[in-house]
TORKOL-627841 format. One record per atom (N, C-alpha, C): residue in three letters; x, y, z. Coordinates in steps of 0.02 Angstrom, whole numbers, plus 50000, padded with zeros to 5 digits. Atoms other than C-alpha are relative to their C-alpha. Example, Ala and Ser with C-alpha at 12.3 -4.5 7.8 and 13.67 -1.06 7.14 Angstrom:
residues 2
ALA500454994150000ALA506154977550390ALA500455006050000SER499584994149997SER506844994750357SER499615005550037
***
This chain:
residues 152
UNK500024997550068UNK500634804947239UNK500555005249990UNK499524994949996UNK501884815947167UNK499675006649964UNK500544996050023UNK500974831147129UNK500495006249996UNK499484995150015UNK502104845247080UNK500604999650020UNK499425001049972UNK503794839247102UNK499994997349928UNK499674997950072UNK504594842146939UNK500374995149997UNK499435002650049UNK506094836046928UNK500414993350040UNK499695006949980UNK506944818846965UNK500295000150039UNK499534996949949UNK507864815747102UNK500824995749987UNK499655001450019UNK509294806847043UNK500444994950028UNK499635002449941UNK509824795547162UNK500445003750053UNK499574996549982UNK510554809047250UNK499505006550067UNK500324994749953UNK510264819547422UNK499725008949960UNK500324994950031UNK509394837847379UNK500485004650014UNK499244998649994UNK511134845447429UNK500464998449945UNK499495004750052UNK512144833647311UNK499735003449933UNK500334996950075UNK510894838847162UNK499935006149985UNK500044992050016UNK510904856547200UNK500725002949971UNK499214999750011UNK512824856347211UNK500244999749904UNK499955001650062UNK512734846547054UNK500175002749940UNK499954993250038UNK511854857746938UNK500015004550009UNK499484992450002UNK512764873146989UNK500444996749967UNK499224997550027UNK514434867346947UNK499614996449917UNK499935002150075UNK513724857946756UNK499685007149972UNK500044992350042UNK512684875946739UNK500725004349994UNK499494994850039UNK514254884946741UNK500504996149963UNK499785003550044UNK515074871046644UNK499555002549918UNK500445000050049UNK513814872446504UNK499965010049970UNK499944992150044UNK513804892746506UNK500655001749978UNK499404996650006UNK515614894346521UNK500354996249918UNK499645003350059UNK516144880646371UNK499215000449944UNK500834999450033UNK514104883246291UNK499964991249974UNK500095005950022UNK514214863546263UNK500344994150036UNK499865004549959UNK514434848346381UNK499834990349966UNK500245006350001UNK514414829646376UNK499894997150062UNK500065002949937UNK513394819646511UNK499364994649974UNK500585005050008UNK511934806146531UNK499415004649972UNK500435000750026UNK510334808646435UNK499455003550058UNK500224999949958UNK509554809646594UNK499855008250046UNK499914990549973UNK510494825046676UNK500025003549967UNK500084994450052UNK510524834146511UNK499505002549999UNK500864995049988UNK508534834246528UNK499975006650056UNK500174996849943UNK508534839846685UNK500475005350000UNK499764990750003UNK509804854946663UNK499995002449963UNK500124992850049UNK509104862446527UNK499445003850043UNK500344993549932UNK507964869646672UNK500385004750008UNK499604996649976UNK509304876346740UNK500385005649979UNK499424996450048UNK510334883746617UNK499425005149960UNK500734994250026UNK508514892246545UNK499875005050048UNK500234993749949UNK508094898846706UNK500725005450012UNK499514995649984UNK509884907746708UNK500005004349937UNK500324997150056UNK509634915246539UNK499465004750013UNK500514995949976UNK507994921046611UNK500075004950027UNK499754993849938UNK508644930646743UNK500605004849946UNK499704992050037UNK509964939446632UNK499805003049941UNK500394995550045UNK508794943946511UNK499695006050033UNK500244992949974UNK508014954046639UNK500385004450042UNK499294993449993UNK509664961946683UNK500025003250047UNK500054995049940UNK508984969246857UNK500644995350043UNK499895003749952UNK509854966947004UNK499964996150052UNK500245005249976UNK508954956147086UNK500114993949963UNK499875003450061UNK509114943946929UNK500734998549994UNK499475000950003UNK510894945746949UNK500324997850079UNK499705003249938UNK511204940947143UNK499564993449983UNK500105004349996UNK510004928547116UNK500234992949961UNK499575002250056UNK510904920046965UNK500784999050036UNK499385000849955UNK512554922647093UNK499904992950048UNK500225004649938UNK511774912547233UNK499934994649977UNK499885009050038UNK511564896247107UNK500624998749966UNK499575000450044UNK513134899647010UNK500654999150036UNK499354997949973UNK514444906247137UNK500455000649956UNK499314998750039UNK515654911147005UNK499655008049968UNK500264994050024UNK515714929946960UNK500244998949922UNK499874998750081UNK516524927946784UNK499364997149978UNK500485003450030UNK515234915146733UNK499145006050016UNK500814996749994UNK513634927446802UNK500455006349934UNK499944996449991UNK514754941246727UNK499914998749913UNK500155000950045UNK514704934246560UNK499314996449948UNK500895002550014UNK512824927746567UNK499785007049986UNK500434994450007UNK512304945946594UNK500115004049945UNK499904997450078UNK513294951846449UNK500274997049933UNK499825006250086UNK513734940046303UNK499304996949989UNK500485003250009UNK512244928846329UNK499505002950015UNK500784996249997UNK510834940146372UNK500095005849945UNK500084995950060UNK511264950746218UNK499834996549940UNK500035006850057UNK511374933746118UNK499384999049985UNK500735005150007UNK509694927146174UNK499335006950015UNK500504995749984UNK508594944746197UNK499485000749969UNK500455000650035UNK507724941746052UNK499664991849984UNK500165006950016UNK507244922646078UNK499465000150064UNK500495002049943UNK505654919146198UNK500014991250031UNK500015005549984UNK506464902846262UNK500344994049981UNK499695005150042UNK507284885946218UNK500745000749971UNK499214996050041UNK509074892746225UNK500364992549999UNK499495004849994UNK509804873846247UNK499594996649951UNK500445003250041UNK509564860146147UNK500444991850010UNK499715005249933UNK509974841646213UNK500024991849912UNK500155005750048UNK510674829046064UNK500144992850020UNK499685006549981UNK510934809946092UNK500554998649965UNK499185001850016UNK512754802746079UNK500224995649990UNK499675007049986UNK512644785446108UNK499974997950066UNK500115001949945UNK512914775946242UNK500875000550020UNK499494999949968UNK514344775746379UNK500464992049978UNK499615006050019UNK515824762846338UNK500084996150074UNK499735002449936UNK516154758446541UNK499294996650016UNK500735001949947UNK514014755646606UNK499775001549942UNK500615000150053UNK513124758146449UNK499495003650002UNK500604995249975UNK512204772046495UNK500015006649935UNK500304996350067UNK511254784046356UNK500175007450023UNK499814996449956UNK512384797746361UNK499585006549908UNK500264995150037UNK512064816046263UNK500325004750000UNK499744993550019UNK512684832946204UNK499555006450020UNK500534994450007UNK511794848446275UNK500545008049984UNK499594994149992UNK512424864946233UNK499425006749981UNK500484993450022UNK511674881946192UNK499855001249920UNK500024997750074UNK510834888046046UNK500435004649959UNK499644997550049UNK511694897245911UNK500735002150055UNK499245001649959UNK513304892046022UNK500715005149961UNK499314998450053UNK515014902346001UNK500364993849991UNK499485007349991UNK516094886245933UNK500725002550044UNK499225001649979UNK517874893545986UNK499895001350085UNK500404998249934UNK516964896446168UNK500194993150061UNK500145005249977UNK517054877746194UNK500884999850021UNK499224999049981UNK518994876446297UNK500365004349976UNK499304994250007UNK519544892346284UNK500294999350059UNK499654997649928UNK519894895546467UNK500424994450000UNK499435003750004UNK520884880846461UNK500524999849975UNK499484998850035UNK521764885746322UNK500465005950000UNK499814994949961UNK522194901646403UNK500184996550047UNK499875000849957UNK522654894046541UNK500584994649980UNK499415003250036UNK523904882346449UNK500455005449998UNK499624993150036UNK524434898146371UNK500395004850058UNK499964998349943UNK524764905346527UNK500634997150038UNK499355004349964UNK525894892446617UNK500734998449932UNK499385001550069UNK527114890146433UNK500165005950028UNK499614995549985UNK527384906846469UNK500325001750045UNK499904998949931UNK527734908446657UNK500554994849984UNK499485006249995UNK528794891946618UNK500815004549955UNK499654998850049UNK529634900846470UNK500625003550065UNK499584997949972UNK530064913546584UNK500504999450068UNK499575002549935UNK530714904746736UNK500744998149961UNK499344998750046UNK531834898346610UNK500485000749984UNK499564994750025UNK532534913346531UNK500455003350078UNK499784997149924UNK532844919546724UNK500534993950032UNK499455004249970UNK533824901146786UNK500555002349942UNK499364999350049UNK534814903646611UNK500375009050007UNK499664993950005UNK535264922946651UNK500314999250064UNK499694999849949UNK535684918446826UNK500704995450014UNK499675003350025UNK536624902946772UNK500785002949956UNK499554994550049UNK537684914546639UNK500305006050054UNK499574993149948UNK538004928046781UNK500604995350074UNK499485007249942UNK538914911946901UNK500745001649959
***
């Protein structure tokens, strides 16, 4: 019988699934909105609640333990302060999991989960910083071959 054993196992070792949802929780906090199967969207809105949880209660305990599933300090560093100021007055239900359709390759019932009252420009910033980032480093390599070029 399965008698308290929550959550699905996914075809996948208990390693593989732990791995898993760590890296889509800090996918999901860091962009507040993901696309994946129907399936794993259920199953990490656990996840992504119980991290919420913990930085609502802002101790430090709440905050190594939130480390130890996350491994990324920006992502805990911005749970404990953007999103636990966001959600301090909500008792729960910070995600919310829409259907999308199905996959075009396997046909599989895929979905949208993201956070409640989501920041929109949240969703690829760091990427877009990080674009932003290399134009410039490029710019200036550049300006440096063309001044060294000009001094020949």
């Amino acid at each position: 019988m399965r008698h308290g054993m929550k959550q699905k196992k996914l075809n996948m070792t208990t390693s593989q699934r732990r791995a898993l949802f760590s890296n889509l929780t800090n996918a999901l906090l860091t962009h507040e909105q993901i696309t994946l199967t129907v399936t794993r969207a259920k199953a990490l809105r656990t996840f992504a609640d119980n991290m919420i949880t913990y930085a609502k209660k802002g101790d430090l305990n709440s905050r190594r333990l939130a480390f130890a599933f996350l491994r990324d300090e920006a992502v805990v560093a911005k749970l404990f302060s953007t999103l636990a100021d966001r959600y301090k007055s909500r008792n729960g239900g910070y995600t919310r999991v829409l259907k999308s359709g199905i996959r075009y390759g396997d046909a599989a019932p895929m979905a949208i989960i993201e956070l409640v009252d989501r920041d929109v420009n949240a969703k690829g910033a760091a990427d877009k910083a990080r674009v932003a980032a290399e134009k410039a480093a490029q710019a200036e390599a550049e300006k440096e071959a063309q001044k060294a070029a000009e001094a020949k």
